[in-house]
Structure formats: structure tokens, C-alpha cells
BAZA-799461 format. One line per 2 residues: number of its first residue (from 1); for each residue x, y, z of N, C-alpha, C. Coordinates in Angstrom, 2 decimals. Atoms other than C-alpha are relative to their C-alpha. Example, Ala and Ser with C-alpha at 12.3 -4.5 7.8 and 13.67 -1.06 7.14 Angstrom:
BEGIN
1 = 0.89,-1.19,0.00,12.30,-4.50,7.80,0.90,1.20,0.00; -0.82,-1.19,-0.06,13.67,-1.06,7.14,-0.77,1.09,0.73
! end
This chain:
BEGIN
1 = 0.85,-1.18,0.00,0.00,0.00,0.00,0.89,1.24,0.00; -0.94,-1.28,-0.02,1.20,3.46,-0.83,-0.17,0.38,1.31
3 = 0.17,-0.70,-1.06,1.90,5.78,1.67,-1.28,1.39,-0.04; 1.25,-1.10,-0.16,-0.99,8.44,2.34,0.84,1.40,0.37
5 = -0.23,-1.31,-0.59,-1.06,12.16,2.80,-1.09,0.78,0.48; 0.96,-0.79,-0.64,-2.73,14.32,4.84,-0.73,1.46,-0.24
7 = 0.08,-1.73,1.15,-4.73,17.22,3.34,-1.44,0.39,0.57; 0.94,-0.70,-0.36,-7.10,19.55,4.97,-0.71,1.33,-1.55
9 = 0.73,-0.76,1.26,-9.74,21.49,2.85,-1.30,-0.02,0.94; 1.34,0.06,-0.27,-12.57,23.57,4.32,-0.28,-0.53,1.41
11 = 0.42,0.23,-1.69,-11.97,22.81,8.20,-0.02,-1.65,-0.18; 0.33,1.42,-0.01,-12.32,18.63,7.00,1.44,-0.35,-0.64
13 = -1.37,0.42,-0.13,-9.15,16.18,7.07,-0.57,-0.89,-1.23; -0.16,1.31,0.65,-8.64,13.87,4.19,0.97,-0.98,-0.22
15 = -0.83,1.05,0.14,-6.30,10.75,3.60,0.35,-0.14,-1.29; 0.31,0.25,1.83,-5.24,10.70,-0.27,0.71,-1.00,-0.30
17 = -1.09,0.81,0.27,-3.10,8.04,-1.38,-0.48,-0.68,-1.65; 0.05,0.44,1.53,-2.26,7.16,-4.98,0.14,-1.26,0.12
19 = -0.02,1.42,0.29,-2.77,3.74,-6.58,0.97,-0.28,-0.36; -1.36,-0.05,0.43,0.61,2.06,-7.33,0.10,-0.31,-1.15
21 = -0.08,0.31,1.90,-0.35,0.47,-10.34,-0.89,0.59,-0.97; 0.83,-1.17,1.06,-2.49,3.29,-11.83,0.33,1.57,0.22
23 = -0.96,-1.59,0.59,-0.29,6.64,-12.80,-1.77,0.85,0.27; 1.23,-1.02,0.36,-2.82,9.44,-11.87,-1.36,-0.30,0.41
25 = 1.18,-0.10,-0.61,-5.43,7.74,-9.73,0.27,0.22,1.37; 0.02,-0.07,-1.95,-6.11,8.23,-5.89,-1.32,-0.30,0.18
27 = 1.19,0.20,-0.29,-8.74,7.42,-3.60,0.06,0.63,1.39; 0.16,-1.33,-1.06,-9.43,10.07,-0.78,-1.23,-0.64,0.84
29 = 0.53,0.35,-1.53,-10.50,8.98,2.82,-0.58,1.15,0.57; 0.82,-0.91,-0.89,-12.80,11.78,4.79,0.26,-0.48,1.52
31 = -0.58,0.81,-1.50,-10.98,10.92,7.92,-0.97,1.02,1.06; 0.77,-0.47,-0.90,-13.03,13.33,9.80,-1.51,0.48,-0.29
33 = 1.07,-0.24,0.27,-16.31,13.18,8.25,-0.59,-1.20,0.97; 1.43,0.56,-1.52,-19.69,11.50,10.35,0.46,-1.20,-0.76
35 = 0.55,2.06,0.30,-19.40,7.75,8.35,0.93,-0.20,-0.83; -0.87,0.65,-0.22,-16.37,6.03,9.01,0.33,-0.71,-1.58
37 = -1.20,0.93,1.00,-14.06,4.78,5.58,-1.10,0.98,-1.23; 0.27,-0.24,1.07,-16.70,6.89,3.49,1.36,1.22,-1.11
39 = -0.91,-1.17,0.66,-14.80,9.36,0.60,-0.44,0.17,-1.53; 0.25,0.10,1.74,-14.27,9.08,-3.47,1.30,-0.10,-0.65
41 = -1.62,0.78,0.18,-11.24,8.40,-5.53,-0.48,0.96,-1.85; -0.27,-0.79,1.21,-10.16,10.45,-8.90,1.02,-0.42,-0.75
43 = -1.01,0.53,0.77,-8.01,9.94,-11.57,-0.15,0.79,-1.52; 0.04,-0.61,1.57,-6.82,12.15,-14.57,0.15,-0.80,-1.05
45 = -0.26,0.61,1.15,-7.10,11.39,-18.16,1.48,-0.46,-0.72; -1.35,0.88,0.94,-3.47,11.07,-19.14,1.25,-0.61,0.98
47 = -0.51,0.65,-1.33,-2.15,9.59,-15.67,0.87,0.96,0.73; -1.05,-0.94,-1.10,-0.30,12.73,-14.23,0.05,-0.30,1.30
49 = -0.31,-0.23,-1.19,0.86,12.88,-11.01,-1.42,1.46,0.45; 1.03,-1.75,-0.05,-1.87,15.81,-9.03,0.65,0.30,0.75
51 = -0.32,-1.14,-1.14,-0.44,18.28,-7.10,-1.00,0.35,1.25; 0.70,0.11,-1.07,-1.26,19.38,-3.69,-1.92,1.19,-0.45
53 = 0.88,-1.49,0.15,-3.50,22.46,-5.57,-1.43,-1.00,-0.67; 0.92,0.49,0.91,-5.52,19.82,-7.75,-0.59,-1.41,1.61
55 = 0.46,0.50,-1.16,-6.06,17.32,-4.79,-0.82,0.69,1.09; 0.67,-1.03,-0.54,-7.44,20.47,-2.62,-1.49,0.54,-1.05
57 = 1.20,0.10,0.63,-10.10,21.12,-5.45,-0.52,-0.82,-0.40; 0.99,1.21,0.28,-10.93,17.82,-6.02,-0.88,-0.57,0.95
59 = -0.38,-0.08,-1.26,-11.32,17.59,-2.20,-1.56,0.89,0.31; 1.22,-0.99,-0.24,-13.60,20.99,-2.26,-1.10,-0.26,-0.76
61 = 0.91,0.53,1.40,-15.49,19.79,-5.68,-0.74,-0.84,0.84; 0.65,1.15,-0.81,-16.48,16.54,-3.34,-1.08,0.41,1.20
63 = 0.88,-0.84,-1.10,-17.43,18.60,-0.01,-1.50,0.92,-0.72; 0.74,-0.61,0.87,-19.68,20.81,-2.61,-1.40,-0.57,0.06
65 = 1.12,0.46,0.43,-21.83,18.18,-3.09,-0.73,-0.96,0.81; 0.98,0.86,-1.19,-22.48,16.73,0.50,-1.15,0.31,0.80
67 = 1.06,-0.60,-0.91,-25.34,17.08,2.02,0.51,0.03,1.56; -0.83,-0.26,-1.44,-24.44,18.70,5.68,-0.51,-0.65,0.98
69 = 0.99,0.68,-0.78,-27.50,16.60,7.81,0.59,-1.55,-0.35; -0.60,1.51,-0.10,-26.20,13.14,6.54,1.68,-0.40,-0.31
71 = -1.60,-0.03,0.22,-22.54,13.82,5.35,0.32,-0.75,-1.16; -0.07,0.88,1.24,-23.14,11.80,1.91,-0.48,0.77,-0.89
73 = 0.21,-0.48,0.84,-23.22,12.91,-1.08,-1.65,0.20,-0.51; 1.36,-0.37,0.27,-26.72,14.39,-2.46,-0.65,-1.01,-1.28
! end
């Protein structure tokens, strides 16, 4: 398993860690959201590496679309 990083966005902690055998995907942990292991996982079209700036809006893009009463997406 890769190693993880820790990335706040918006007052909420996430866990990101890239896949080893897929260039340019991750799958992002909500370590401090209400329901435990939930998150979502991204992956660019031509396998880049993301930076901390594109992980932070992918991050806010996600939060965007949770509903704040159940903490899951709408």
C-alpha cells in the first residue's frame, strides 16, 4: 500500500493516497467526516501525477456536493 497524505480542505481532514499500479489515480478517505471509511477516488485522463492544488479542489469539488445533515453525497 502506498503511503498516504494528509490534506485539509474547508476545516475537514482527508487521507489521499495514490494507486501504485495506476499513474494518476487516488482514492481520498474523509478521515473526519460522520461515516467512518466513506470518501471518493479520482483519476486524470493522461495519468499525471496531481499536485497538492488539484487534490485540494478535487477535495472541495467533493465537499460541494455533500449534504451537511447526513454527510453523503446528495
Amino acid at each position: 500500500m502506498q503511503p498516504s497524505v494528509r490534506v485539509e480542505v474547508d476545516g475537514e481532514v482527508f487521507d489521499v493516497v495514490a494507486r501504485r499500479d495506476h499513474p494518476g489515480q487516488y482514492d481520498y478517505t474523509w478521515i473526519s467526516g460522520p461515516n467512518p471509511g466513506y470518501g471518493f477516488s479520482s483519476a486524470s485522463s493522461d495519468g499525471r501525477s496531481s499536485t497538492e492544488a488539484d487534490h485540494r479542489a478535487a477535495i472541495h469539488a467533493f465537499l460541494a456536493q455533500v449534504d451537511p445533515e447526513t454527510g453523503l453525497i446528495r
